[in-house]
ROVEXVEX-806761 format. One line per 10 residues: number of its first residue (from 0); for each residue x, z, y of C-alpha. Coordinates in steps of 0.1 Angstrom, whole numbers. Layout:
NUM> X Z Y | ...
This chain:
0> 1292 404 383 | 1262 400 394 | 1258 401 435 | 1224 420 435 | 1239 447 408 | 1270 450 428 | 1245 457 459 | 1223 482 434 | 1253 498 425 | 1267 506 459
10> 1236 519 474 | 1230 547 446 | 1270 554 450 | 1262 558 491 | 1227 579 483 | 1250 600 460 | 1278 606 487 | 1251 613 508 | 1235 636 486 | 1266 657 478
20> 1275 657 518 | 1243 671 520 | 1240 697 491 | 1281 706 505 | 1266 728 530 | 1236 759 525 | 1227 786 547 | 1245 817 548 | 1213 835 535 | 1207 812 503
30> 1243 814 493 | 1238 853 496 | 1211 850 478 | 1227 829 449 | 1258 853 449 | 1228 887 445 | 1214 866 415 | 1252 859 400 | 1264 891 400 | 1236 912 404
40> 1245 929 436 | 1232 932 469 | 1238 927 501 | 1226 942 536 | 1231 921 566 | 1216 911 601 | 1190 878 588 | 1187 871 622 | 1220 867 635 | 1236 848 600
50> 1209 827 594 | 1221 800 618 | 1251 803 598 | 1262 776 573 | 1285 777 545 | 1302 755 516 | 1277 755 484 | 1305 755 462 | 1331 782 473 | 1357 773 441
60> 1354 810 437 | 1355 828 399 | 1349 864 408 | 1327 882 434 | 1357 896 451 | 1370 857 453 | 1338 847 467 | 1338 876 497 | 1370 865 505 | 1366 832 510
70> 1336 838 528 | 1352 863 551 | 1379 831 557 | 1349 809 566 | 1326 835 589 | 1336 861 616 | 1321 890 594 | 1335 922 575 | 1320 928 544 | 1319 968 532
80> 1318 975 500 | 1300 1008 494 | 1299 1010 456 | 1299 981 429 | 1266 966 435 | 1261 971 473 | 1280 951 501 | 1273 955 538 | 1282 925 562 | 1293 935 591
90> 1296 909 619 | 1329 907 642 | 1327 911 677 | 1345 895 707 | 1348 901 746 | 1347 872 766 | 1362 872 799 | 1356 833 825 | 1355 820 857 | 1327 800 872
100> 1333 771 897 | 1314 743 907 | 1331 710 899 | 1325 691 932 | 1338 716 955 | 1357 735 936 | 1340 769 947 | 1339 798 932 | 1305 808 912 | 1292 847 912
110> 1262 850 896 | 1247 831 867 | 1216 838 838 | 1228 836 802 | 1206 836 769 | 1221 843 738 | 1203 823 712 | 1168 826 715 | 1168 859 729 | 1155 864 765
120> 1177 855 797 | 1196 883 813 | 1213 879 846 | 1251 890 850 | 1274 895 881 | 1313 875 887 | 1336 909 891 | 1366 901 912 | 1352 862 901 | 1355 872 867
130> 1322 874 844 | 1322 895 813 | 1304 892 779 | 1309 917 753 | 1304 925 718 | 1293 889 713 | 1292 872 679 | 1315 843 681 | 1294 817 662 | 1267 828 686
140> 1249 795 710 | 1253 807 747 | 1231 794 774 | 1241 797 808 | 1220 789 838 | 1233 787 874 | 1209 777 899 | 1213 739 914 | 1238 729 884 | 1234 716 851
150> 1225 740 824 | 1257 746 797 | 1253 748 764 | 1278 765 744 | 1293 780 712 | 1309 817 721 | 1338 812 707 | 1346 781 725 | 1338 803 759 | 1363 823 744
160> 1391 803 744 | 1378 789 782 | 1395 802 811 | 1372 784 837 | 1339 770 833 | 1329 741 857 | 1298 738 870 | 1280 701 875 | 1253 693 906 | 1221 687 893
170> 1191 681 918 | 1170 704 924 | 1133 700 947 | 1124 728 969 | 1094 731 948 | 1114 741 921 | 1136 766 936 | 1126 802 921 | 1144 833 933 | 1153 850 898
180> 1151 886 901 | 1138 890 932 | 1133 928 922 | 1145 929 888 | 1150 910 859 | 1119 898 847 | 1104 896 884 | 1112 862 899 | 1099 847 936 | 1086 817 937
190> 1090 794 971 | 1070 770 970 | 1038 794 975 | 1054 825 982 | 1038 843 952 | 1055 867 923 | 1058 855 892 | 1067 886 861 | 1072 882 831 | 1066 913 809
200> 1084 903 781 | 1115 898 801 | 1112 923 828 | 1139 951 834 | 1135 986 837 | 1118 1002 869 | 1120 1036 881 | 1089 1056 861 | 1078 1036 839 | 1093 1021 803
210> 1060 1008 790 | 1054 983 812 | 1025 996 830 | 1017 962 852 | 1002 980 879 | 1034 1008 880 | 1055 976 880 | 1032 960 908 | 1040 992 933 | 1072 982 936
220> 1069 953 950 | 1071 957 990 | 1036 954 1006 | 1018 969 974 | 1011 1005 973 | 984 1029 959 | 980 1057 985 | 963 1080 960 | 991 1084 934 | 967 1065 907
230> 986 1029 896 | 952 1011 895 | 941 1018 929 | 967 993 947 | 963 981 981 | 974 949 993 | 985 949 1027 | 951 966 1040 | 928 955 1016 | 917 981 991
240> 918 972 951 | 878 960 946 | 883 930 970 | 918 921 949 | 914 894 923 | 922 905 895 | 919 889 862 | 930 883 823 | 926 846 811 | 901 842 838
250> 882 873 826 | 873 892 860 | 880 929 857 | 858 955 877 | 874 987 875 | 905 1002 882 | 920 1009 844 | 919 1034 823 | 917 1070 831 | 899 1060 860
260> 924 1041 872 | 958 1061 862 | 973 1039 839 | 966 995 837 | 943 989 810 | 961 957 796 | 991 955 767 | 1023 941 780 | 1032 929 749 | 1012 898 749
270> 1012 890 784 | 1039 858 789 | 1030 858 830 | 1014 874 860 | 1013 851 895 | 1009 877 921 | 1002 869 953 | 1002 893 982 | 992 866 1010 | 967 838 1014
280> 957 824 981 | 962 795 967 | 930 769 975 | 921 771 939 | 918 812 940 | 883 827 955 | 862 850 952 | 883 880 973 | 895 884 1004 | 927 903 992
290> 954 900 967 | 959 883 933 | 971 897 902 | 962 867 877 | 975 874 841 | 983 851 814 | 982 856 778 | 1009 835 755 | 1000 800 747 | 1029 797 725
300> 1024 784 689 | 1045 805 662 | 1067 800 638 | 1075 833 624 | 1057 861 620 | 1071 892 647 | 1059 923 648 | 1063 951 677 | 1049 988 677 | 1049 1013 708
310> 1046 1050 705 | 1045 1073 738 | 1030 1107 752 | 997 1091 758 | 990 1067 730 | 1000 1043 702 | 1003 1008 704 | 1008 974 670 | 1009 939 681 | 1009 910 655
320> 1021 874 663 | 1019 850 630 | 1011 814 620 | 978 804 607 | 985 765 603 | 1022 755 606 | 1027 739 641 | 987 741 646 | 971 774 648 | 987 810 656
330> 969 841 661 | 979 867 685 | 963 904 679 | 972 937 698 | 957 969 699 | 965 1004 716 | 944 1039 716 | 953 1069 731 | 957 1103 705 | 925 1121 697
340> 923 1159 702 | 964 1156 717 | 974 1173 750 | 1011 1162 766 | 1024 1171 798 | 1018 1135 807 | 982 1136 802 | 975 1169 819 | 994 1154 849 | 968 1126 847
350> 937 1148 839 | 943 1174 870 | 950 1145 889 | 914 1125 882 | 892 1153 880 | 902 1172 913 | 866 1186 935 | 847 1181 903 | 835 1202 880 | 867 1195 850
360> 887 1209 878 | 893 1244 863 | 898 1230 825 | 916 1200 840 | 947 1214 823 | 929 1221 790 | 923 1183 783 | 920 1170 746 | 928 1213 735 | 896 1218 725
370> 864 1197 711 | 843 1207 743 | 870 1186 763 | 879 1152 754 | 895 1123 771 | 904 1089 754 | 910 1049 755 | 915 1021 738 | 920 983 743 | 924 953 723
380> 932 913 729 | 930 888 703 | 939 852 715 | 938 822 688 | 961 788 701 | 953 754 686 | 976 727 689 | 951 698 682 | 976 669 692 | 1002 661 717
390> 983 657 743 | 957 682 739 | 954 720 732 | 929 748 727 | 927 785 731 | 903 814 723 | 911 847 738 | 891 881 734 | 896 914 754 | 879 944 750
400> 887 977 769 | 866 1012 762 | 873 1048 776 | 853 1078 766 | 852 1113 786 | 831 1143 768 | 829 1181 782 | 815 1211 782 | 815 1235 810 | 804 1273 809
410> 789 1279 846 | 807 1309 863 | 778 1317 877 | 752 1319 849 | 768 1331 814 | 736 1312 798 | 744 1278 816 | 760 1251 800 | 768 1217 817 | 776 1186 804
420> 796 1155 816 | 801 1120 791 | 817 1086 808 | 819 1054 792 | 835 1022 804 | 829 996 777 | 846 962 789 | 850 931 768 | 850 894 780 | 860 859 761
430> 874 826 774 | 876 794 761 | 901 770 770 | 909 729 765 | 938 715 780 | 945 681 779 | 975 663 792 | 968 627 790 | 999 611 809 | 1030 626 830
440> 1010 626 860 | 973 639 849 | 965 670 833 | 927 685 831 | 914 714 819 | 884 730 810 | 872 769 806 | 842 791 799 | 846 831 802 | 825 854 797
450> 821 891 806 | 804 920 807 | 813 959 821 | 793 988 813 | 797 1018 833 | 773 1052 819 | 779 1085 834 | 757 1111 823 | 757 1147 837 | 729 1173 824
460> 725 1213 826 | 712 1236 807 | 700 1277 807 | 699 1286 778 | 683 1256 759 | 659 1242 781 | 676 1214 806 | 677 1220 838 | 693 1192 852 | 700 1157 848
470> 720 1128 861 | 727 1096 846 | 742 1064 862 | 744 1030 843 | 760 1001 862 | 764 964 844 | 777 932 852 | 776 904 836 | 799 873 848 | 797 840 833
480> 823 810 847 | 825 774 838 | 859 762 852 | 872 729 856 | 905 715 871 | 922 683 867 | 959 677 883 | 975 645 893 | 1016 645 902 | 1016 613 925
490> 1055 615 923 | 1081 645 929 | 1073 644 961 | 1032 647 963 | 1008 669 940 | 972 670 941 | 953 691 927 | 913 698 926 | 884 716 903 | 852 734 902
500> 837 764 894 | 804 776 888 | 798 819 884 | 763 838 877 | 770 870 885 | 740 898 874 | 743 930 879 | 718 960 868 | 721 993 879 | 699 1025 868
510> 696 1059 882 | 678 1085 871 | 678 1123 889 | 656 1150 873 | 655 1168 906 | 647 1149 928 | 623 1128 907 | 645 1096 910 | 642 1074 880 | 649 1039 900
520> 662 1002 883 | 682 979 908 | 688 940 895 | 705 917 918 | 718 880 899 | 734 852 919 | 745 819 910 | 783 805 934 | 794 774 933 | 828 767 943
530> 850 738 950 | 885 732 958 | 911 704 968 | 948 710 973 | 978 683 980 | 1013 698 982 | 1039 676 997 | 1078 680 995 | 1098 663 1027 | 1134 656 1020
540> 1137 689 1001 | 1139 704 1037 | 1098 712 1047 | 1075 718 1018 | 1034 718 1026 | 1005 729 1007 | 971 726 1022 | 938 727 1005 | 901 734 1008 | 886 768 986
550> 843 757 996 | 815 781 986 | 783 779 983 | 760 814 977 | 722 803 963 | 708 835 972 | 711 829 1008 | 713 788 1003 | 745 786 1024 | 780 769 1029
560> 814 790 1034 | 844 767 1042 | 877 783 1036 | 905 759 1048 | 942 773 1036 | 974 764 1044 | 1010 774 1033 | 1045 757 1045 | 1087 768 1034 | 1110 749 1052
570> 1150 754 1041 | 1173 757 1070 | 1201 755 1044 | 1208 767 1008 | 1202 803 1016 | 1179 806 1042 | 1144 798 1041 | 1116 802 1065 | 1080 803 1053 | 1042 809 1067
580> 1004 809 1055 | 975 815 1076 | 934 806 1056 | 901 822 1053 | 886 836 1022 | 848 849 1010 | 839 874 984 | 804 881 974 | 804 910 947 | 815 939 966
590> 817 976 973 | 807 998 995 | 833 1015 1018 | 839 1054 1011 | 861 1078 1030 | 871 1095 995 | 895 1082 966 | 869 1098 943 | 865 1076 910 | 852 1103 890
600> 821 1098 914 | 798 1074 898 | 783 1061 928 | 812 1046 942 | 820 1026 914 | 784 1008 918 | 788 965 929 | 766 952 950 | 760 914 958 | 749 902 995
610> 714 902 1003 | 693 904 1037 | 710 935 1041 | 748 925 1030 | 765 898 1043 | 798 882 1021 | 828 895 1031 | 849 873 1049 | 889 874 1054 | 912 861 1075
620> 951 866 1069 | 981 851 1086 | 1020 858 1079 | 1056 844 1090 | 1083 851 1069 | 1119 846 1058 | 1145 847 1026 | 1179 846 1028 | 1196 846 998 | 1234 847 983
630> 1245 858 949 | 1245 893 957 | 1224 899 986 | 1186 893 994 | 1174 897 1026 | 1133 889 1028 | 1110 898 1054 | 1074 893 1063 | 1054 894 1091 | 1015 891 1086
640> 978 899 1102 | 947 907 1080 | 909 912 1093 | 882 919 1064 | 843 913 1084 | 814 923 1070 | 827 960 1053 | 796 979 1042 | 796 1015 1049 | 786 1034 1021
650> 776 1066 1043 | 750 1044 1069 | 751 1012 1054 | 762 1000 1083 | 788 967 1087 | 819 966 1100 | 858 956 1094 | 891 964 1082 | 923 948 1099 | 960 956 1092
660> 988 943 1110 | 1023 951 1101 | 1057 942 1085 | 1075 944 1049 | 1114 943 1046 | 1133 941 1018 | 1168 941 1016 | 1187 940 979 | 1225 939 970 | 1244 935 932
670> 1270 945 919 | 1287 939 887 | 1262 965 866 | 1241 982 894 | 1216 968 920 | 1198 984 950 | 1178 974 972 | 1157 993 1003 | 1121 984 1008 | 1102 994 1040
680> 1064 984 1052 | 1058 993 1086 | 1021 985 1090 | 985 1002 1110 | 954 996 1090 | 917 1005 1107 | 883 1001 1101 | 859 993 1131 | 822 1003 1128 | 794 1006 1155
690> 822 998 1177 | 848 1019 1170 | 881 1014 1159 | 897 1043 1138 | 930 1047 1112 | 916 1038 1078 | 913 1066 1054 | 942 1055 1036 | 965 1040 1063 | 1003 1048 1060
700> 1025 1035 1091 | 1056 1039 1071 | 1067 1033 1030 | 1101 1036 1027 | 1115 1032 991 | 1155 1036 978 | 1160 1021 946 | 1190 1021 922 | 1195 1003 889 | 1224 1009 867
710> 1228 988 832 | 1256 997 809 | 1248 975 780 | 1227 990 754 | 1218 1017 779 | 1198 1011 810 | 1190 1038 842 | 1164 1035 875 | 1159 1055 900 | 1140 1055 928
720> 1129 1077 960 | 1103 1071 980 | 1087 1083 1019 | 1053 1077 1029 | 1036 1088 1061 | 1008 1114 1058 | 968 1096 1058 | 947 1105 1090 | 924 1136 1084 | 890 1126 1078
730> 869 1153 1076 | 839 1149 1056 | 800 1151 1070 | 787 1170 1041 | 813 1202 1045 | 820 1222 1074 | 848 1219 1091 | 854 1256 1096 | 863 1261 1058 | 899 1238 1065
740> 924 1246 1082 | 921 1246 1122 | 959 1244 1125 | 957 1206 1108 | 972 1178 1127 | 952 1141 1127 | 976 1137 1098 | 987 1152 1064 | 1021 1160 1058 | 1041 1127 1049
750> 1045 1123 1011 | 1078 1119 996 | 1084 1115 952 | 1114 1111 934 | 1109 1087 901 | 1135 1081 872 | 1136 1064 839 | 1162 1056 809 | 1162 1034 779 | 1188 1029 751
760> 1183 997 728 | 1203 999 693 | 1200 972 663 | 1199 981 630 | 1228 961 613 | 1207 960 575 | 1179 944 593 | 1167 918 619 | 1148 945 638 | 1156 965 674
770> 1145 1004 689 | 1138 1008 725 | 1136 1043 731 | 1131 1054 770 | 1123 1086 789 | 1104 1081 823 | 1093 1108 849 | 1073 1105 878 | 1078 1133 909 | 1108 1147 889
780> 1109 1171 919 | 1078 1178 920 | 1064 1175 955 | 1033 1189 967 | 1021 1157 981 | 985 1156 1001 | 967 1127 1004 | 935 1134 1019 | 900 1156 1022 | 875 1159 993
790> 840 1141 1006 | 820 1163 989 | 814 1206 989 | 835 1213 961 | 853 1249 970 | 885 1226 972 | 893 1212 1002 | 923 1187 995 | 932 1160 973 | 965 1157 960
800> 986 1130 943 | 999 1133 907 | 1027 1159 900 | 1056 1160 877 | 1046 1138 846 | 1069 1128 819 | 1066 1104 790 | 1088 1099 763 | 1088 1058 750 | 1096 1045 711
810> 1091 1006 708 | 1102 990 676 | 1103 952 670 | 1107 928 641
């Protein structure tokens, strides 16, 4: 025979081997789908969990019943017949019970992070050195994560049939060393710069909250409070929420959420990563002289199509995450609004809580009953990812945030006069984003946001149908940023990093008062340009360094501001860590100081940029710290110094400071299903103007906060209790002081709240989707908490923090 037919012949008798080796095997959810067309059944089953799941194409099977039964030989499943022509596969489910020891030394692991597929990590405790998994599909892929070892990848039913699991060294910088939930799952410290890292679509459940309100999940974090009981009016440390920098895909946000700040106005279902930083900030953050909260949208290209909807006492929420172009383009699109003309307990908490010494005070608690009454919000983000290449990527992301207050108020006074009272915020802003990463060691990007916030209040009066009175206040800003960074690694060992950015701010602001004639137009517009140069260096894995440059320079007044920063960890061994920061910071938009947590008043919402008059602010913040850390206890405690110069007063216009010295100490423990932990800030904030130092308005010398979390599986519990000390009594200028009470103290009453929250997550077996249903309460007792005096000559005197205020919480995915 021929040697080139002999050569033909073998390689179509391999191809055909290779074809049938191939064709011997097909997924679990085509062979269903060729046994439905068969026999003209049907079959209900989990797609997500069998689809992984391979089987032989040809079972040799003659009958349906044949074929079940030979798949029920071949995969861990039940399969339920209900009648003739419906079958319901029911997966089996196994415990698994190991050890965990590191190879080298042969010692004993205790805790570890495991993922189950692709779902996300959870953490899990050694009891008595033993770790438990249960109800787990045994042709499930396990993932489990110990920190300075080698990640282990493995089927469950082979962890099933392991009595120990050994552990292997794997190196680990001290730049990559991230304590996972710090707090809670889904809150992790980072070392290397002392910030927070969350991750909403991981994060556990907190004690009153199970919507993921960022800013309820921010107050939990020691050293971040909101003395007036509203979640968006957090302090950091002293500082008060307007000089925070806070931001969404470099999209500057200028209020305090909606409901004038009682609930964050930003959906937690497409947020992938806040960095929150309660120090010094990073060289390549400016612009404020407190805190960061700097949120991240997902970059993530998608495969599938996923779908998630929320529904709660105060609104409704649908978020859609699909392919556009397969491995290209995705599209991200999420939307919430709050219920028309719909009054819970929840929102009336809210509603008597904002509109306290105003005017909505009496009808506080008849919010959304009636048309003459109306409160509402909604918020969107769209965010388009484009994959052009390997090396480089591109983003588009849109935000828009609106809230609408309407009423109508009979005067008590006057049965013929009618006042009136509309709010609007209208928000929106849009960045564009290239990255490119042209080697291992260089990566550039470039962005351009825009924004713009539109505040209108509008207050009018009228006897019979003549008007009488009128107010209206309309406050814009416009912010424009072109950003540039580039980022060179040098080696594991040395990172520099450096960029520019140039902001116009312009701000217009109108005011217009019948009776006093006023009908006035302020305009203020500034161009900053800022500059920044950072090197971190890593010695030995034992000292790690990051110092940098954040340079400013303001055209209005044609000058330089220098900010030098500079942070430092050092490990003294595995577990304990010492760390330190001490820079300078500007901020030009600004506020003006009040003594009053008053949002519903107009004029202290109103920005301002530095003039003649107003110099920048500038900040100054030191702190010495320390982390020591096991596998079931955290010990971390901070010692730090803050001075703001250059505070305007809003009452004489006058400049002055804030400084805060104090102490936060937290101290966690685990257990197998149940953490605690204690957190306590001991701290004196005051302001200093014409030469006089006083307690700030909202200074607390003592949070204390207990907090217990208890998981049971599918079921999930937080509680948490909380002590504050009572703010000084300021009394306002405007009232007299013999309408209070004369037997008041310097200080309120301290504050104290009890808050809990639930979940229960259940899968429906039919189909690849999940419910999470939870129950949260804030102030479940109650308490009649104080917080200070009303700055105005409303007939009540003090301000009070929110009372008991439930929500019930439905979130469906798939």
């Amino acid at each position: 025979m021929n040697l080139r037919l002999v050569i033909l012949i073998a390689c179509l008798v391999t191809i055909n081997f290779c074809r049938a080796q191939t064709q011997k095997k097909i997924k679990f959810s085509e062979k269903i789908t060729q046994l439905e067309k068969e026999y003209n059944v049907h079959f209900s089953y989990n797609h997500t969990l069998l689809n992984t799941v391979s089987l032989d194409n040809n079972l040799n099977c003659k009958t349906i019943f044949s074929c079940l039964k030979s798949i029920q030989n071949r995969v861990p499943i039940y399969i339920k017949t209900q009648d003739s022509l419906n079958y319901m596969v029911i997966p089996k489910r196994i415990n698994i019970n190991f050890k965990a020891i590191e190879k080298d030394t042969k010692e004993s692991i205790l805790t570890l992070e495991y993922q189950i597929n692709n779902s996300k990590k959870q953490s899990i405790l050694a009891e008595d050195k033993v770790f438990k998994l249960e109800t787990i599909f045994p042709l499930d892929s396990i993932h489990i994560y110990s920190s300075f070892h080698k990640t282990i990848h493995i089927q469950a039913q082979d962890l099933s049939a392991i009595k120990t699991l050994k552990f292997y060294k794997e190196q680990i910088h001290l730049d990559q060393i991230i304590l996972t939930s710090y707090l809670t799952q889904g809150i992790d410290a980072k070392l290397s710069d002392h910030s927070l890292q969350i991750n909403p679509q991981t994060l556990g459940l907190l004690a009153g909250e199970t919507d993921g309100d960022i800013f309820n999940v921010l107050q939990s974090i020691p050293g971040i409070h909101s003395p007036s009981g509203k979640s968006g009016n957090l302090n950091f440390r002293g500082n008060t929420y307007d000089q925070n920098l806070i931001q969404i895909d470099d999209i500057p946000i200028y209020h305090s959420g909606h409901f004038l700040g009682a609930i964050s106005p930003y959906n937690s279902s497409v947020i992938t990563n806040i960095n929150v930083q309660r120090n010094m900030l990073p060289a390549k953050f400016g612009g404020r002289v407190g805190g960061l909260i700097d949120i991240k949208t997902s970059n993530k290209i998608q495969d599938s199509t996923r779908y998630e909807m929320s529904l709660n006492t105060l609104f409704a929420a649908a978020t859609v995450k699909t392919k556009l172009i397969k491995d290209k383009l995705s599209l991200i699109a999420a939307f919430r609004t709050s219920y028309p003309n719909f009054k819970t307990p929840k929102l009336e908490a809210i509603s008597e809580l904002i509109f306290q010494g105003s005017r909505l005070e009496n009808i506080a608690d008849q919010v959304n009953d009636t048309e003459n009454f109306s409160i509402g919000f909604l918020d969107m983000n769209v965010k388009l990812n484009y994959k052009i290449n390997k090396k480089h990527a591109a983003s588009l992301s849109f935000i828009n945030i609106k809230n609408d207050l309407s009423a109508e108020v009979e005067s008590s006074d006057n049965n013929n006069q009618t006042d009136f009272r509309d709010l609007e915020l209208d928000n929106w802003g849009i960045t564009g984003k290239w990255e490119a990463n042209f080697s291992e060691k260089w990566i550039t990007e470039l962005r351009i946001s825009r924004s713009k916030m539109n505040l209108i209040s509008e207050s009018q009066g009228f006897l019979l149908d003549e008007r009488n009175s009128l107010q209206k206040y309309d406050n814009t800003i416009l912010d424009t940023r072109f950003i540039t960074e580039a980022i060179y690694k040098h080696s594991s060992n040395l990172l520099f990093k450096t960029g520019y950015t140039l902001t116009e701010h312009s701000l217009i602001s109108n005011e217009v008062e019948l009776e006093n004639s006023i009908d006035s137009e302020r305009k203020q517009s500034a161009v900053v340009h800022s500059a920044y140069f950072s090197l971190q260096k890593n010695w030995k894995d034992k000292l790690i360094l990051n110092l940098g440059f954040h340079n400013n320079y303001y055209t209005p007044k044609k000058k330089f501001h220098i900010n030098p920063r500079l942070s430092a960890s050092y490990a003294v061994n595995k577990n304990l860590y010492l760390k330190s920061s001490i820079g300078t910071s500007n901020q030009f938009i600004q506020k003006k100081l009040t003594n009053d947590f008053d949002d519903f008043n107009i004029t202290n919402q109103l920005w301002y940029l530095p003039n003649k008059e107003i110099d920048p602010l500038k900040g100054k913040q030191a702190m010495f710290g320390a982390v020591f850390d096991t596998s079931k206890w955290l010990l971390d405690v901070e010692l730090y110094r803050k001075k703001t110069n250059n505070i305007t007063n809003k009452t004489d216009d006058n400049q002055g400071s804030i400084s805060s010295l104090g102490a936060n100490i937290f101290v966690k423990k685990k257990w197998y299903k149940l953490e605690s932990w204690v957190s306590y800030a001991l701290s004196n904030t005051q302001t200093n103007f014409n030469n006089t130092a006083t307690d700030a308005f909202f200074d607390q010398k003592h949070l204390i906060n207990f907090t217990t979390l208890l998981n049971l599986d599918q079921w999930k519990f937080a509680i948490s209790w909380g002590y504050f000390s009572g703010m000084p009594v300021i009394y306002p200028d405007e009232t007299d002081n013999n309408t209070l009470d004369a037997d008041l103290s310097d200080r309120f009453d301290a504050l104290h709240q009890l808050d809990f929250s639930s979940s229960y997550t259940f899968y429906n077996t039919s189909k690849s989707f999940k419910t999470v249903i939870g129950l949260s309460i804030l102030n479940l007792y109650n308490a009649d908490n104080t917080v200070n005096v009303f700055q105005n000559t409303s007939d009540s005197t003090f301000r009070k923090s929110s009372k008991f205020s439930p929500n019930l919480q439905v979130n469906l995915f798939f």
